[in-house]
N, C-alpha and C positions, 0 to 999 in steps of 0.2 A: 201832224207828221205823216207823210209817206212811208210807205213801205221802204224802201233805203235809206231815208232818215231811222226808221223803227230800229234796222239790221243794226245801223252803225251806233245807236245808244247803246243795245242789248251787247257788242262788242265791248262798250267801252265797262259796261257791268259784270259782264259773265269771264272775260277771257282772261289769261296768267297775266299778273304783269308784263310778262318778256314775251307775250303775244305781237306782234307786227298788226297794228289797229287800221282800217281802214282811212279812215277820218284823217291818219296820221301820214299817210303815203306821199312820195316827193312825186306824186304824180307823171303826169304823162310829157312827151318832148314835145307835142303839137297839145294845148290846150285843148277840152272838149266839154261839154256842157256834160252833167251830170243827168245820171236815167231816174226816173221815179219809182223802177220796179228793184233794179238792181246794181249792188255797189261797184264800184270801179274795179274790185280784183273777180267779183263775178263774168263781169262785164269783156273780162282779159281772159278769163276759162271757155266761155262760151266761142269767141274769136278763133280760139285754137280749136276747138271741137269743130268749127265751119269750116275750117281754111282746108284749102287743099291739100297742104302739105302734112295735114293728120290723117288726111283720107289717103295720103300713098303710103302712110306707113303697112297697110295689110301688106303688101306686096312686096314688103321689105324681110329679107328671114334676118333670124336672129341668132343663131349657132348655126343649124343646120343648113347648108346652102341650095340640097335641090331634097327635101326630104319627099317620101311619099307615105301620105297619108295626109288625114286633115286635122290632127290633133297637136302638131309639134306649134311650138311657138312662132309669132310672127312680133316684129318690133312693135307692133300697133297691141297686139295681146301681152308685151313687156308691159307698155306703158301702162296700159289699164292696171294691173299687177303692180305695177310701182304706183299708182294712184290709189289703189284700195289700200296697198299697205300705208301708205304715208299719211292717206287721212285717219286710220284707223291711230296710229300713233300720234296724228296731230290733236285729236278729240279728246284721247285719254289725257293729254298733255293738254288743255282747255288751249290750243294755239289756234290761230287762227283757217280752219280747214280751208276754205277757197281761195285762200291765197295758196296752200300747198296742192289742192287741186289744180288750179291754174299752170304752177312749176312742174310739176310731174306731168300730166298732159302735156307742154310744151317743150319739153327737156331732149326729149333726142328726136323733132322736125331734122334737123341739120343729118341725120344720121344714115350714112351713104347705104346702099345694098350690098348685101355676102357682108354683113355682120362686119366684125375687127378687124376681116381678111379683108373687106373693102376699104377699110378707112387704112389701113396699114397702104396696100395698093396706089391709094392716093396723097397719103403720106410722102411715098418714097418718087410718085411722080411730080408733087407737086414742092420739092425740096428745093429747088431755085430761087422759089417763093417764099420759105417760111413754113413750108408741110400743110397739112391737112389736120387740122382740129376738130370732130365732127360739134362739140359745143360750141365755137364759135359760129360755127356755119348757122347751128341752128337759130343763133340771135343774130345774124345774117338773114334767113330768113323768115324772122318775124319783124324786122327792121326796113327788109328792104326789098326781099324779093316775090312776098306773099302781098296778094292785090287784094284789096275789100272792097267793098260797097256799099257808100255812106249812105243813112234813110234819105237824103235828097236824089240820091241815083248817080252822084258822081263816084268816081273809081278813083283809090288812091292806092301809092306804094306803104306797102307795113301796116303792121296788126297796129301801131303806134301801143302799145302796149306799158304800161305803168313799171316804173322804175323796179318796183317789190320783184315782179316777175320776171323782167330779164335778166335782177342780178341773179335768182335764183337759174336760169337757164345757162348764164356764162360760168357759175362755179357749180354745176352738176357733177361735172367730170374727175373721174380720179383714177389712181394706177396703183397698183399692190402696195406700193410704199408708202403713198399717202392719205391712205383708208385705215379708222374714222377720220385722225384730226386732219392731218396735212397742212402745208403754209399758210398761215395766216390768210396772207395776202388772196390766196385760192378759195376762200371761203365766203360761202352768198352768207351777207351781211344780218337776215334774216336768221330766228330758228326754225322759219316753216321750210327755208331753202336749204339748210341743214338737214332736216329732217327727211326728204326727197332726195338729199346727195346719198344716204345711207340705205333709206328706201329703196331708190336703185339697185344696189350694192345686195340689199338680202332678196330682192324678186329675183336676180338671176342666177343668183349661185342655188335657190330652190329651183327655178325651173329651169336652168340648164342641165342641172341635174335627173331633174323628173325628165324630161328630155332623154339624157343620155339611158336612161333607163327603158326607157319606151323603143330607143335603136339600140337596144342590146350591146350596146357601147360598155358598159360596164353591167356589173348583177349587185341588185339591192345591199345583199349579202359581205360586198366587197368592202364597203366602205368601213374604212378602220375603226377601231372600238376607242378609241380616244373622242372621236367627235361623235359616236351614238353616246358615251358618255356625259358631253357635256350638251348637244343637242337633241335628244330623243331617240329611240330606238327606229321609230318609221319618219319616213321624210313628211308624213302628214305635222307631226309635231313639231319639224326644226322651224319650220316657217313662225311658228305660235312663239317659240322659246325666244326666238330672235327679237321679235316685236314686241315680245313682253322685256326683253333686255334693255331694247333699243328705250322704253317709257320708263324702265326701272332707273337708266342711268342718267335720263334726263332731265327727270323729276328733281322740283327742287327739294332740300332738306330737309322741309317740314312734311313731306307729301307723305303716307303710309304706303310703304311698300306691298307692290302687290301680293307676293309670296305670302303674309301677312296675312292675306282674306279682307283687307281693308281695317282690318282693327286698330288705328292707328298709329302702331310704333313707327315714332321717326327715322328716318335713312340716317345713320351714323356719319356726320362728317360733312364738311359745310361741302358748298356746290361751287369748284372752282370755277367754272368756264361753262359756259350758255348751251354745249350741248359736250357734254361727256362723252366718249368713245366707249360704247356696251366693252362690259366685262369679259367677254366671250365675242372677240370680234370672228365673222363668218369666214373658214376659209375653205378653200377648194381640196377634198380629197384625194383628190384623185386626177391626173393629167390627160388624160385619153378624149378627153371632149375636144373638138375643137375650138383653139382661142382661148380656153381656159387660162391660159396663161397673161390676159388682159382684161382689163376692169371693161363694165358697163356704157 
């Protein structure tokens, strides 16, 4: 066996049943010869790490539009931040991590400059059309506008990228009102792609906030005792509380809850739907940041 034969047995042994398996992916829309080092959803993370269009995210801000200083967020330092959180939750939940790495690194390519106030801007210009969706863009351009080059040295149009990962990249996206569950129909069919829409969702509301703190936009201190109550007292903690929520509610009914210490008492209550909406969904204290008032 090769090395990506190895990876995809050890999937089919180690990971949740409701893991998205390698082995099992509706594959790619241009057929392609399979690697010997590494599996197809690897192979879809690495594309996105090369292409250009993850290399212009530094340059892209993310709240703040001309901050000064070199510490505020940039979309490319989102992403990384929804990819650490998402795997970290994919692993606790044995799901399959590279395919959630692959979605989270590929999730906001599409995603225009000046943050919400850009996509809003070209929303309202591009309404003749049908508006400006920055999730579809971004499976726009991993389809059709990013160029790669095959090991024989020809150049083609799109990452050609495996079905797992663009559904994850077309249902990323969501609005106050339909965070966690939202329409069915909205929902990457995956739970590693669920797990990345939520992902999103808790990296920005911690560091928009850490953020807003750093431009003296708001004071530590402000933020209401209702959500230090169910979050933490310091913003170091909300981030932990949320991602242990985000695995607590995920887990299936047999799992022992963390809270627990791992001792194994069962989660009370069978497990309706493939990924549960946390207990304690994350929300915005406070209105003073800009664009707060619009999802990820």
């Amino acid at each position: 066996m090769n090395p990506r034969e190895v990876t995809e047995a050890w999937e089919g042994e180690r990971l949740d049943p409701r893991a998205a398996r390698v082995s099992a992916s509706q594959g790619r829309a241009t057929p392609e010869a399979e690697d010997d080092l590494r599996t197809a959803f690897q192979r879809d993370r690495d594309r996105v790490i090369h292409s250009k269009a993850f290399r212009r995210l530094k340059h892209k801000t993310q709240v703040f539009l001309a901050p000064e200083g070199d510490h505020y967020r940039t979309r490319l330092t989102h992403t990384l931040e929804v990819a650490q959180v998402a795997r970290t939750a994919s692993r606790a939940l044995r799901l399959n991590e590279d395919l959630t790495e692959a979605v989270a690194l590929a999730h906001d390519l599409g995603h225009p400059p000046f943050g919400h106030a850009g996509e809003a801007a070209l929303h309202n210009a591009m309404a003749h059309v049908g508006g400006f969706k920055h999730d579809e863009q971004s499976l726009r351009v991993v389809d059709q506008l990013e160029a790669r080059t095959r090991s024989d040295g020809t150049v083609v149009r799109g990452l050609n990228l495996t079905w797992e990962v663009r559904d994850g990249i077309a249902g990323h996206s969501k609005g106050l009102a339909d965070v966690p569950a939202g329409p069915v129909e909205r929902l990457p069919a995956t739970l590693e792609g669920q797990i990345v829409r939520l992902a999103d969702r808790i990296a920005y509301v911690h560091h928009d906030t850490d953020d807003a703190v750093r431009a003296e936009l708001i004071q530590e201190d402000e933020v209401p005792q209702t959500v230090r109550e169910v979050l933490g007292r310091t913003r170091a903690q909300w981030i932990g509380v949320m991602v242990r929520d985000l695995v607590e509610s995920t887990a299936p009914a047999e799992t022992a809850r963390l809270s627990d210490g791992g001792r194994g008492r069962p989660r009370p209550g069978p497990d309706p739907s493939p990924l549960r909406p946390p207990r304690h969904p994350p929300r915005r204290p406070f209105q003073r940041i800009p664009g707060s008032r619009r999802a990820g």
